[in-house]
Short mmCIF file of the C-alpha atoms (twelve columns), coordinates in Angstrom:
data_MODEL
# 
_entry.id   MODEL 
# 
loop_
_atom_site.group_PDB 
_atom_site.id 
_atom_site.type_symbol 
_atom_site.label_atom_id 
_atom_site.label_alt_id 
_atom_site.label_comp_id 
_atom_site.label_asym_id 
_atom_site.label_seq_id 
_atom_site.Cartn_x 
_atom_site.Cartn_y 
_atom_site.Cartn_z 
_atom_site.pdbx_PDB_model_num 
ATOM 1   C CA . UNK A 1   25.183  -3.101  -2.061  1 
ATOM 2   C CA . UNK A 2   25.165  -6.258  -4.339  1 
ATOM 3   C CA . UNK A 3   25.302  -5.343  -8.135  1 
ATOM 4   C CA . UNK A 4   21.578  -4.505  -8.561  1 
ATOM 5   C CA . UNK A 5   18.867  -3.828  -11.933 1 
ATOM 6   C CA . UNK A 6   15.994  -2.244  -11.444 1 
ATOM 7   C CA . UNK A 7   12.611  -2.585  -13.619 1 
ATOM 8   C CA . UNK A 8   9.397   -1.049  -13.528 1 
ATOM 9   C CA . UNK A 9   5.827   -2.563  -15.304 1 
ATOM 10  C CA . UNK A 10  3.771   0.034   -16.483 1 
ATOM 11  C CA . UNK A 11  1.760   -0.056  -13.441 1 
ATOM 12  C CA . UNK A 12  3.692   2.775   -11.926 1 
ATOM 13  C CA . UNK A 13  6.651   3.774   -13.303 1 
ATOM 14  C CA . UNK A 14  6.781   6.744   -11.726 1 
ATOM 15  C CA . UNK A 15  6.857   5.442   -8.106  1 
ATOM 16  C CA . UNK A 16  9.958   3.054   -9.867  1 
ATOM 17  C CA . UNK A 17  11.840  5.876   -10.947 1 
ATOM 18  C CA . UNK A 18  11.729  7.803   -7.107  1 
ATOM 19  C CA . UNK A 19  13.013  4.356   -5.947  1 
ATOM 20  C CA . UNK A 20  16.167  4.031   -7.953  1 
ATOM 21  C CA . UNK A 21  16.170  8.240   -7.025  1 
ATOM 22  C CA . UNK A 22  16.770  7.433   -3.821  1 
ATOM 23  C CA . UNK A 23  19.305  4.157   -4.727  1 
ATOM 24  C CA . UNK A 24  21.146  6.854   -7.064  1 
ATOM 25  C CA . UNK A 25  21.122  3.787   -10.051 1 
ATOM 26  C CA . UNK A 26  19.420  3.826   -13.205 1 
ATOM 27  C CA . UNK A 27  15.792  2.381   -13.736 1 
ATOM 28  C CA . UNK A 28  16.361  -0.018  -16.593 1 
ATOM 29  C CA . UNK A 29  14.481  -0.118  -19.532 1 
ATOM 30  C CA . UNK A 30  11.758  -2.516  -19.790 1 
ATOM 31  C CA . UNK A 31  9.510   -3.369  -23.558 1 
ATOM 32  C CA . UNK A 32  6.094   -4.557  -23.305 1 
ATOM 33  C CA . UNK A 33  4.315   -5.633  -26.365 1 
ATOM 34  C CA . UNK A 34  1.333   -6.800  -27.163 1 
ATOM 35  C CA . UNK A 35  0.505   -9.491  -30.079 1 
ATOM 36  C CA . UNK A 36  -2.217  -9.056  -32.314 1 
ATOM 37  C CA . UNK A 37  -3.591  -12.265 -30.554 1 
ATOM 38  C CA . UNK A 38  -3.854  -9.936  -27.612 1 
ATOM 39  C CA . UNK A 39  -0.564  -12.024 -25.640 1 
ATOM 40  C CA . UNK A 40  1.516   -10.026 -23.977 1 
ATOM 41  C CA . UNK A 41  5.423   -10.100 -24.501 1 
ATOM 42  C CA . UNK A 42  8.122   -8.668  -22.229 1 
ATOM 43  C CA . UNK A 43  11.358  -7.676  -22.544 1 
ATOM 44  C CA . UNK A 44  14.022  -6.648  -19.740 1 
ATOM 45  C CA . UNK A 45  16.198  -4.295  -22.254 1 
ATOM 46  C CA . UNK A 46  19.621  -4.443  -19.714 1 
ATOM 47  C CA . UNK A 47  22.075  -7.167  -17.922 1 
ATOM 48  C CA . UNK A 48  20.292  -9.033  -15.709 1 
ATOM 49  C CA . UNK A 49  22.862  -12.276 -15.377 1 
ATOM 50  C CA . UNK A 50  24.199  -12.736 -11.855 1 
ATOM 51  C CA . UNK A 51  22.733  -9.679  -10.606 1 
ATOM 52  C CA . UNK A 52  20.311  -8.588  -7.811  1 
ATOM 53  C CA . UNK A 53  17.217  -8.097  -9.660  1 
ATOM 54  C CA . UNK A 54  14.190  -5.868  -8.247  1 
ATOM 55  C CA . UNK A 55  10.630  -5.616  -10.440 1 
ATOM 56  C CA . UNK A 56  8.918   -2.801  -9.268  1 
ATOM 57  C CA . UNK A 57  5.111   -3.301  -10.276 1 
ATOM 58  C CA . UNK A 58  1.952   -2.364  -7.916  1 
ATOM 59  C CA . UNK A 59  -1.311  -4.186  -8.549  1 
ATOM 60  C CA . UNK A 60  -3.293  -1.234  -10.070 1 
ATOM 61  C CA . UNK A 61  -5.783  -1.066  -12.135 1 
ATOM 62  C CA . UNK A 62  -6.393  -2.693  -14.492 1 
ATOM 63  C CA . UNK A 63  -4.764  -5.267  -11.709 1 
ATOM 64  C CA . UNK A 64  -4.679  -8.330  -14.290 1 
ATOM 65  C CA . UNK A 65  -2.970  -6.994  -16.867 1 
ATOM 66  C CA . UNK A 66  -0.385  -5.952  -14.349 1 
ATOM 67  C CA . UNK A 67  -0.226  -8.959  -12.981 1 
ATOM 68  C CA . UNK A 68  0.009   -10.996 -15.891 1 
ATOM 69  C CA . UNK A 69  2.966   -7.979  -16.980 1 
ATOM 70  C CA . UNK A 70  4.940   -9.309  -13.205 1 
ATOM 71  C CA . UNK A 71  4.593   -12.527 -13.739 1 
ATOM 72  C CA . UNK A 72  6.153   -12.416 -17.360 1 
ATOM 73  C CA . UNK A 73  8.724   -9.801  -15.936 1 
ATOM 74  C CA . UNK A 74  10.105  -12.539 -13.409 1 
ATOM 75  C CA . UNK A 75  9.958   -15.195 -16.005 1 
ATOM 76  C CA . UNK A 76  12.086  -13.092 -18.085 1 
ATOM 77  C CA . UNK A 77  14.593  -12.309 -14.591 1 
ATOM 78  C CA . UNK A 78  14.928  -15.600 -14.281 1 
ATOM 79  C CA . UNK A 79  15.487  -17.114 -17.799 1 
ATOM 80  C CA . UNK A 80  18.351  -14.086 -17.925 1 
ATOM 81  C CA . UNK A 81  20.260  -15.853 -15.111 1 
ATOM 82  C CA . UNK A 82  19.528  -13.213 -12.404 1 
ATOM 83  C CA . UNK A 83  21.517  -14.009 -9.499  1 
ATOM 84  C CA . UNK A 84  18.251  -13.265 -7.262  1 
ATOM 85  C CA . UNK A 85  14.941  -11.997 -8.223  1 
ATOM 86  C CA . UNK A 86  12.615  -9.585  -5.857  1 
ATOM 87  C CA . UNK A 87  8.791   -8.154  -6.589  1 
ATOM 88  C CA . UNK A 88  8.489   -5.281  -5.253  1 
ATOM 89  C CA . UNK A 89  4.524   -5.047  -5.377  1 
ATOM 90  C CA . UNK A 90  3.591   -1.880  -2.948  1 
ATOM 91  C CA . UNK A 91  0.063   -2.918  -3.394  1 
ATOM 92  C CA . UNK A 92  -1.008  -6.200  -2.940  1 
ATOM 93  C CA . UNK A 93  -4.100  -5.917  -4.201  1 
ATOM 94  C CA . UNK A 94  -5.070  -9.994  -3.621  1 
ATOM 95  C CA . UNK A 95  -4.421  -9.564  -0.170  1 
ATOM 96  C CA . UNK A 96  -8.416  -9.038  -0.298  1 
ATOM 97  C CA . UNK A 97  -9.077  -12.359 -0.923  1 
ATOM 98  C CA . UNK A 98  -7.798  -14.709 2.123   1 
ATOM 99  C CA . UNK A 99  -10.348 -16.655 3.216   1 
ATOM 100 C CA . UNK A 100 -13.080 -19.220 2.322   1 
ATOM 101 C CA . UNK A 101 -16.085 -17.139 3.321   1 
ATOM 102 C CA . UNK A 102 -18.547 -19.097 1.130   1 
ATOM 103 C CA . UNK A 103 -19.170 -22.077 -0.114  1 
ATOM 104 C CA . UNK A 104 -17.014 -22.837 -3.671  1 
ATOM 105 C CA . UNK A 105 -14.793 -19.463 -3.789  1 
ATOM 106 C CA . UNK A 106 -11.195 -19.027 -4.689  1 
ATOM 107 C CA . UNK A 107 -8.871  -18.122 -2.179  1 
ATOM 108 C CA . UNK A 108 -6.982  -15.294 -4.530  1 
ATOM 109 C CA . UNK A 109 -4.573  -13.959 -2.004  1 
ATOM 110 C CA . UNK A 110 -2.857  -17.805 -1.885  1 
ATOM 111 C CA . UNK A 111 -2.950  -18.415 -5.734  1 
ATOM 112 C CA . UNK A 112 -1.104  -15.434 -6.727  1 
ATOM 113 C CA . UNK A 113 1.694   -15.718 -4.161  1 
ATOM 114 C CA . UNK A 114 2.212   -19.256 -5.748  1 
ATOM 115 C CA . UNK A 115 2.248   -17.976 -9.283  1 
ATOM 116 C CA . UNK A 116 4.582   -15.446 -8.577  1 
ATOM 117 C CA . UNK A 117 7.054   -18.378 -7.032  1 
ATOM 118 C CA . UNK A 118 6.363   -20.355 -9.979  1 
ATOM 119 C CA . UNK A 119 7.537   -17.850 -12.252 1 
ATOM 120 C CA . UNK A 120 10.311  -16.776 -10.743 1 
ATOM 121 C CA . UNK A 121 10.429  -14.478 -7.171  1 
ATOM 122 C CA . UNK A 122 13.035  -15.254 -5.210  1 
ATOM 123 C CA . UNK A 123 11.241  -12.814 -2.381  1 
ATOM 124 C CA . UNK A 124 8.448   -10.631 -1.931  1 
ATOM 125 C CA . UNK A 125 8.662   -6.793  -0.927  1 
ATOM 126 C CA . UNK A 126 4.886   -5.694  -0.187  1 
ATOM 127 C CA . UNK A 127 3.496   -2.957  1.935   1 
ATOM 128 C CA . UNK A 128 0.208   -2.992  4.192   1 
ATOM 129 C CA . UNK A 129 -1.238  -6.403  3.255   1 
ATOM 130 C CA . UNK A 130 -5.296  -5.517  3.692   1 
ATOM 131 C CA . UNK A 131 -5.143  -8.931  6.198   1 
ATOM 132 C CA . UNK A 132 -1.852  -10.140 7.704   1 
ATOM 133 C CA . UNK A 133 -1.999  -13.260 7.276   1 
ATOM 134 C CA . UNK A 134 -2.023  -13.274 3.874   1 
ATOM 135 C CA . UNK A 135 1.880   -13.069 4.624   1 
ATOM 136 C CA . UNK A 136 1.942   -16.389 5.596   1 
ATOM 137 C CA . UNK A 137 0.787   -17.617 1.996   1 
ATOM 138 C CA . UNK A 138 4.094   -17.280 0.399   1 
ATOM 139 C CA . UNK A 139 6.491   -20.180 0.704   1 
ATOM 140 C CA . UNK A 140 9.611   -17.256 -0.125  1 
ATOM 141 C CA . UNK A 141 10.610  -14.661 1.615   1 
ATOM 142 C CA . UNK A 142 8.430   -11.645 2.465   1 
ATOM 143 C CA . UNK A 143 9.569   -7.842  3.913   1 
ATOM 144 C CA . UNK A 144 5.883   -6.600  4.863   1 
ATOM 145 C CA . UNK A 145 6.426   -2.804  5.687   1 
ATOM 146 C CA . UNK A 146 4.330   -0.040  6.751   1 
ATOM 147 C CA . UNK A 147 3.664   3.236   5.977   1 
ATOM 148 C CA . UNK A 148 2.595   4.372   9.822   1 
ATOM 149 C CA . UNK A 149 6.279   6.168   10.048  1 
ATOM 150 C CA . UNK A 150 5.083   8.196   7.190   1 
ATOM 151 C CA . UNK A 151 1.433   9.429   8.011   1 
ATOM 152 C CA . UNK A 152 2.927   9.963   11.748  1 
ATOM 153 C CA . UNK A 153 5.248   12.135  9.970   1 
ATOM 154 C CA . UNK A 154 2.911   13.984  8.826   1 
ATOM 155 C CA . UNK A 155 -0.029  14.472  10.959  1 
ATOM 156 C CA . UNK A 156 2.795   15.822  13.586  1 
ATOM 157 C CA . UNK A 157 3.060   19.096  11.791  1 
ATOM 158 C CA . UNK A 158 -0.981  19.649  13.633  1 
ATOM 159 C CA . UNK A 159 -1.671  20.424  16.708  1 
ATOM 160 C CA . UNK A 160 -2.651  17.129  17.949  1 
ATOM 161 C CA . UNK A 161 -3.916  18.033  21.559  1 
ATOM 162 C CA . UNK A 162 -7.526  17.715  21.017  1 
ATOM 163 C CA . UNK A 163 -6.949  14.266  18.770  1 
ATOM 164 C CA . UNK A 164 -8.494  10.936  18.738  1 
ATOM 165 C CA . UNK A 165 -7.257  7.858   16.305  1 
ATOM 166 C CA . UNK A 166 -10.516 6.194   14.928  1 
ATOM 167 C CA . UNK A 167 -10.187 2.867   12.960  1 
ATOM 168 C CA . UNK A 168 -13.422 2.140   10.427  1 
ATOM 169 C CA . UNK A 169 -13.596 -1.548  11.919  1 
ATOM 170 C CA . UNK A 170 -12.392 -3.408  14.824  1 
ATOM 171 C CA . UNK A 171 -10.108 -5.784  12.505  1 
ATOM 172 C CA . UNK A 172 -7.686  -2.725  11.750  1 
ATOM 173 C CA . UNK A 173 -8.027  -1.909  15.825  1 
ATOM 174 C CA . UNK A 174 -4.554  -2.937  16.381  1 
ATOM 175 C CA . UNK A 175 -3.349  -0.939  13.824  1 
ATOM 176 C CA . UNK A 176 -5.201  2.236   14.664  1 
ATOM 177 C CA . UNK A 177 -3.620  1.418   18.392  1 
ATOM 178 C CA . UNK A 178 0.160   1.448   17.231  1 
ATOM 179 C CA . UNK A 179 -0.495  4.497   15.119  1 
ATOM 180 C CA . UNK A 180 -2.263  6.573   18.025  1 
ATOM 181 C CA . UNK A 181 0.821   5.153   20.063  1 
ATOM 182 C CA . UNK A 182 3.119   6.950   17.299  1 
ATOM 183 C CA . UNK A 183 1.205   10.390  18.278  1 
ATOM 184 C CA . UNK A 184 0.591   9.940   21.616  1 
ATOM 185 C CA . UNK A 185 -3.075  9.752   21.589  1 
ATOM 186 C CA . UNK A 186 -5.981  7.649   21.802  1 
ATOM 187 C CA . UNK A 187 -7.836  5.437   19.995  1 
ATOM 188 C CA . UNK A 188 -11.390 4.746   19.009  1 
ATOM 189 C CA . UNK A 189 -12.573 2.113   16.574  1 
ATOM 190 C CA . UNK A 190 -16.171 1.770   14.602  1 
ATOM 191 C CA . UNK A 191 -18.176 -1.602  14.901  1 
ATOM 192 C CA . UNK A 192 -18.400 -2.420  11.184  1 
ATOM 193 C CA . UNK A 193 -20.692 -5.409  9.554   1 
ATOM 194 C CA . UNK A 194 -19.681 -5.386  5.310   1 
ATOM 195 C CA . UNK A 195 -22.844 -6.273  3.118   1 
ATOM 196 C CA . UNK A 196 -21.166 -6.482  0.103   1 
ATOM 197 C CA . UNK A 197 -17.932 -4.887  -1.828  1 
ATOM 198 C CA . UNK A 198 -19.365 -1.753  -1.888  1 
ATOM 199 C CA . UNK A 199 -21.661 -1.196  1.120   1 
ATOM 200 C CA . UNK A 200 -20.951 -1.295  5.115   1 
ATOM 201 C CA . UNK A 201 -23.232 -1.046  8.223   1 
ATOM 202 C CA . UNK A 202 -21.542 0.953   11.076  1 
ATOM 203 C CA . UNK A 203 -23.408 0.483   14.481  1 
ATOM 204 C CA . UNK A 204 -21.885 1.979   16.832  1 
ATOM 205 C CA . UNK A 205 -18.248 4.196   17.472  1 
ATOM 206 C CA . UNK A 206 -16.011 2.919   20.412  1 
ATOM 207 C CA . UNK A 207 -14.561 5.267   22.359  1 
ATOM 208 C CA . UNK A 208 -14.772 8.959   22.884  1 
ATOM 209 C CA . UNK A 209 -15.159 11.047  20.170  1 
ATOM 210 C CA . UNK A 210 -16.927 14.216  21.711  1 
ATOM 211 C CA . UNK A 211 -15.670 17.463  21.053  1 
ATOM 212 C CA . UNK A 212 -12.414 15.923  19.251  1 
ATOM 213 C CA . UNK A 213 -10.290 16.141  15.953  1 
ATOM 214 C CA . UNK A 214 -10.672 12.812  14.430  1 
ATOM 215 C CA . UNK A 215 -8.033  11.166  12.384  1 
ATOM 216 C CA . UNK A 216 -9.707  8.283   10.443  1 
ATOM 217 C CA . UNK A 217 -6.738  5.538   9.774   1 
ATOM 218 C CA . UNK A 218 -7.766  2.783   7.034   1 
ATOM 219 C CA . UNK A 219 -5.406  0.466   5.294   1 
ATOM 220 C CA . UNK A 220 -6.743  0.869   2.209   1 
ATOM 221 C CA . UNK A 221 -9.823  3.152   0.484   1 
ATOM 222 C CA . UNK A 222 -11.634 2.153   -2.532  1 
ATOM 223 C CA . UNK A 223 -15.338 3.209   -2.843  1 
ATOM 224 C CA . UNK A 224 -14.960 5.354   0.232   1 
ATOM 225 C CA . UNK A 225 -18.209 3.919   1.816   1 
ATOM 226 C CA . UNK A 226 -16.579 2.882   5.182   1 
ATOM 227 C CA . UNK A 227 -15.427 6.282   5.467   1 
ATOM 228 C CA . UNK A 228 -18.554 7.911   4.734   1 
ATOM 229 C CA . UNK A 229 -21.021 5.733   6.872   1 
ATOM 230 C CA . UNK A 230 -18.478 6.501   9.714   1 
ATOM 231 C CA . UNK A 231 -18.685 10.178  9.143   1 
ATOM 232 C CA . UNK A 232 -22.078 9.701   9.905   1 
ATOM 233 C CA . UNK A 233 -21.447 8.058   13.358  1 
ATOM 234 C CA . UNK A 234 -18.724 10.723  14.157  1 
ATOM 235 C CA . UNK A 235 -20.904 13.659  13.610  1 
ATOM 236 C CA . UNK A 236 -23.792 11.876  15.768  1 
ATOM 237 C CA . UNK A 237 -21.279 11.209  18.415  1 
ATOM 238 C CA . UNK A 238 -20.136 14.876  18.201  1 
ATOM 239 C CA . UNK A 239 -16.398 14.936  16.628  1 
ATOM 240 C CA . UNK A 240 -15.478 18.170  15.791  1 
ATOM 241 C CA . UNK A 241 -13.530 17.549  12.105  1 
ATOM 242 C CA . UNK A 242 -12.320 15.045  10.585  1 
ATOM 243 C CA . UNK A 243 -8.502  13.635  8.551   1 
ATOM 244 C CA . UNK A 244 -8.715  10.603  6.590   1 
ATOM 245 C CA . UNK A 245 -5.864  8.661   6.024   1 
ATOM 246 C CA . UNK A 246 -4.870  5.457   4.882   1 
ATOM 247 C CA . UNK A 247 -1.788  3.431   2.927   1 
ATOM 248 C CA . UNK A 248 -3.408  2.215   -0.858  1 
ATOM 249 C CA . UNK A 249 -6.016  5.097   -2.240  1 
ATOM 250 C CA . UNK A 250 -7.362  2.856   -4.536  1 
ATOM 251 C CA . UNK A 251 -9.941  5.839   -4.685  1 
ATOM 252 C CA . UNK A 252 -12.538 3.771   -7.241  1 
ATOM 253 C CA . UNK A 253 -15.147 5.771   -8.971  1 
ATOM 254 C CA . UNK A 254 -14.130 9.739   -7.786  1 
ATOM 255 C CA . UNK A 255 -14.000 8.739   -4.017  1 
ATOM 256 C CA . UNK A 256 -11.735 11.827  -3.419  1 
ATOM 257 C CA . UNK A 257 -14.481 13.922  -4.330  1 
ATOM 258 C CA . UNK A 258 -17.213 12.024  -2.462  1 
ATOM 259 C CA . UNK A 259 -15.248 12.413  0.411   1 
ATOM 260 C CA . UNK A 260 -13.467 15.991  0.137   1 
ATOM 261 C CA . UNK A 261 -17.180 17.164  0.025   1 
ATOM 262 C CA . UNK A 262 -17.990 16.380  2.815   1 
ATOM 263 C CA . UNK A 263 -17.823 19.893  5.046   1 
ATOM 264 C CA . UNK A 264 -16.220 18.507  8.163   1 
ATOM 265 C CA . UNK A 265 -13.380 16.448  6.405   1 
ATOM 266 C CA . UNK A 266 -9.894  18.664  6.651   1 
ATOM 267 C CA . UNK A 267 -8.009  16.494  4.929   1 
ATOM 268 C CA . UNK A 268 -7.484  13.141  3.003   1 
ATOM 269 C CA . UNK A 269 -4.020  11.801  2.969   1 
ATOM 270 C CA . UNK A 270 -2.804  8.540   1.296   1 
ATOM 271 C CA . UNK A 271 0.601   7.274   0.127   1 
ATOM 272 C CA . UNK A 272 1.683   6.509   -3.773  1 
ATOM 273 C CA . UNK A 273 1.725   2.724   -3.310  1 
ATOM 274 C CA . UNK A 274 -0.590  3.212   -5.829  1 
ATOM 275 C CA . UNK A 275 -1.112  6.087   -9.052  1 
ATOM 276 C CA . UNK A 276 -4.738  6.432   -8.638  1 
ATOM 277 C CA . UNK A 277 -4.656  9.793   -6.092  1 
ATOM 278 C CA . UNK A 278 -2.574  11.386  -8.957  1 
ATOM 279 C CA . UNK A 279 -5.518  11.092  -10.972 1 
ATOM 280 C CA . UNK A 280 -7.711  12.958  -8.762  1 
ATOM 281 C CA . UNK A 281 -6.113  15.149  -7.651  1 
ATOM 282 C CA . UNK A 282 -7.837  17.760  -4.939  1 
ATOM 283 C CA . UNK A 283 -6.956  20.493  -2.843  1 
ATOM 284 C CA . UNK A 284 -7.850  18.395  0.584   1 
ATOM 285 C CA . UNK A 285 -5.876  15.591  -0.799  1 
ATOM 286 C CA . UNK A 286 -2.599  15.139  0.212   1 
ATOM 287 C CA . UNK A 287 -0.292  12.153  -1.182  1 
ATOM 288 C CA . UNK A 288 3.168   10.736  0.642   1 
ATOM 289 C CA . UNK A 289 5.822   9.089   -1.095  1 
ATOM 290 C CA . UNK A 290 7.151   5.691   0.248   1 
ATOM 291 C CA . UNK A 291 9.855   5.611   -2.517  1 
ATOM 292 C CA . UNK A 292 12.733  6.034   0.454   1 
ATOM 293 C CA . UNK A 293 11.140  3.220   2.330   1 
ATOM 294 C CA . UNK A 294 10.895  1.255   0.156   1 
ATOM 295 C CA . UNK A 295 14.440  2.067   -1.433  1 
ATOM 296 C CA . UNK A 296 15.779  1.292   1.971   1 
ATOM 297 C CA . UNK A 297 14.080  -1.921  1.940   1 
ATOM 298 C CA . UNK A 298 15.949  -2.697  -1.216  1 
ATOM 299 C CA . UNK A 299 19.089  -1.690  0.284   1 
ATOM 300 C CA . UNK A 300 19.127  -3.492  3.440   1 
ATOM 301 C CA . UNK A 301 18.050  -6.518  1.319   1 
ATOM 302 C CA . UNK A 302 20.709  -6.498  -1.376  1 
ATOM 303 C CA . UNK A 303 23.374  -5.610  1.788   1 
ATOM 304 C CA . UNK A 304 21.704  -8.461  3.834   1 
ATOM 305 C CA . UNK A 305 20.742  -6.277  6.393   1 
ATOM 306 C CA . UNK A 306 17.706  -5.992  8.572   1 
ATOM 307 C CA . UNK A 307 14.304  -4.600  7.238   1 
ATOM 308 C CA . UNK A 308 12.843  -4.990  10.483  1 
ATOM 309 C CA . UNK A 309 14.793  -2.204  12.003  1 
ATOM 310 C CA . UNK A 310 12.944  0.062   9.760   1 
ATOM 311 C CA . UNK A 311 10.271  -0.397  11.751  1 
ATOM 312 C CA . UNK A 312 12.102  1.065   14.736  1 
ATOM 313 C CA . UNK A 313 11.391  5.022   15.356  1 
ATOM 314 C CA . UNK A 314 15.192  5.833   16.493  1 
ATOM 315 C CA . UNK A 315 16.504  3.841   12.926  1 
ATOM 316 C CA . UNK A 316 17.819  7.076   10.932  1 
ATOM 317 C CA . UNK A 317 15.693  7.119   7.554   1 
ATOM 318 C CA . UNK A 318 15.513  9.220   4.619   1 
ATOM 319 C CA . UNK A 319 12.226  11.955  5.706   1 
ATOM 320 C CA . UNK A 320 9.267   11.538  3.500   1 
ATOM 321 C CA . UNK A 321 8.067   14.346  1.703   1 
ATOM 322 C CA . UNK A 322 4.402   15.250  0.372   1 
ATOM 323 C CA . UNK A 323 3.817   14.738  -3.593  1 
# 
């Protein structure tokens, strides 16, 4: 590799420090400080001139404060003469907002990924964007990776012969479709109309679900309401039990507990894109660490190798293990 820094935000430092774990280099030290005027100030405490820079900071809550922290971390990158400068933002938490879908709204997804040019990113390092095109917003560089490697990973350790993959909507279908592909198995997918940020109408399940061990796959959970108005359509369609999974558990408002109570759900399993899960933590809740994917996205791109081969089964990667 390329002489490399690494810096977290305060978002999740501890997802940072796994990261350089896995790279075997130091996290460097990074000062945040906040005026009485309520500004924020940053400081990169460690060499960043000619050097391949990372900043490692998820959109979590409270998502504009650490957003505001990024954008003054690759200000700082760049006015320190960093050779080249990538976010590494597991959790694009704008990625919501990619379309005009009303009259007079902002289009969220597309500002950000210009503000974080403007100050500084040279390329973007992201994992499940909520809607795929929000990749083509950026005008640098983007390595979008999944975490359907991982959650495969895991959910082979069951006996999967009774199994059916069910996505909460049709628009994460083709998702559901590559990770029931992963297992061998098929898919199902619920027919979802959203009322507003927080409530869902389900009105029907596609597919077979009779008699079978559902795993729910999401991209991301926040209230849990999806999940819980499809439980609903499962148990009328007469699935047996019931996994949740997904990539971000944003988990807003003790969804973990909402959900674990439920008597049919086995299991919810996210990754640590994001620190929420830690938070609430549960006995049915199980949370996977992407730090070695995401470290050997940083490795391939400070060797200029592919990323894209990560995404192929037979590429030799570090295992994932369970938090």
């Amino acid at each position: 590799m390329n002489q490399i820094a690494v810096f977290s935000g305060s978002a999740h430092p501890e997802l940072a420090s796994q990261i350089c774990a896995e790279l075997a280099v130091p996290l460097q030290p990074t000062r945040i400080k906040r005026f009485s005027n309520d500004c924020i100030e940053v400081q990169l405490q460690a060499n960043c001139r000619e050097q391949e820079v990372f900043l490692v900071q998820t959109l979590a809550e409270p998502v504009q404060e650490h957003l505001m922290e990024l954008l003054l971390m690759l200000d700082a990158a760049r006015g320190a003469s960093a050779a080249r400068i990538t976010a590494v933002i597991p959790h694009y938490s704008y990625a919501r907002s990619d379309k005009k879908d009303a009259p007079r709204i902002s289009i969220g997804g597309r500002l950000v990924a210009d503000l974080l040019k403007t100050a500084g990113a040279d390329r973007v390092l992201t994992m499940t964007l909520h809607s795929p095109q929000v990749h083509g917003f950026f005008s640098v560089p983007v390595d979008h990776l999944h975490a359907l490697m991982e959650l495969a990973e895991h959910f082979r350790r069951f006996d999967l012969s009774n199994s059916v993959v069910v996505s909460p909507d049709l628009g994460n279908a083709k998702t559901a479709a590559a990770f029931a592909k992963r297992l061998g198995l098929p898919v199902a997918a619920g027919a979802k109309e959203r009322i507003s940020d927080t409530q869902v109408r389900i009105s029907a399940v596609i597919g077979d679900v009779r008699g079978k061990d559902v795993i729910i796959l999401d991209d991301e959970i926040a209230s849990g309401g999806s999940i819980l108005e499809l439980l609903k359509h499962l148990r009328a369609n007469g699935a047996r039990s019931m996994r949740v999974a997904c990539t971000h558990g944003i988990f807003a408002g003790g969804s973990v507990a909402r959900l674990a109570a439920e008597p049919d759900v086995v299991e919810i399993v996210c990754t640590n894109t994001l620190p929420n899960a830690a938070r609430q933590a549960h006995g049915k809740l199980t949370v996977l660490s992407v730090a070695p994917a995401l470290a050997e996205a940083m490795r391939r791109i400070s060797s200029g190798e592919s990323v894209s081969a990560l995404f192929d089964e037979n590429t030799s990667m570090p295992r994932v293990a369970a938090e």
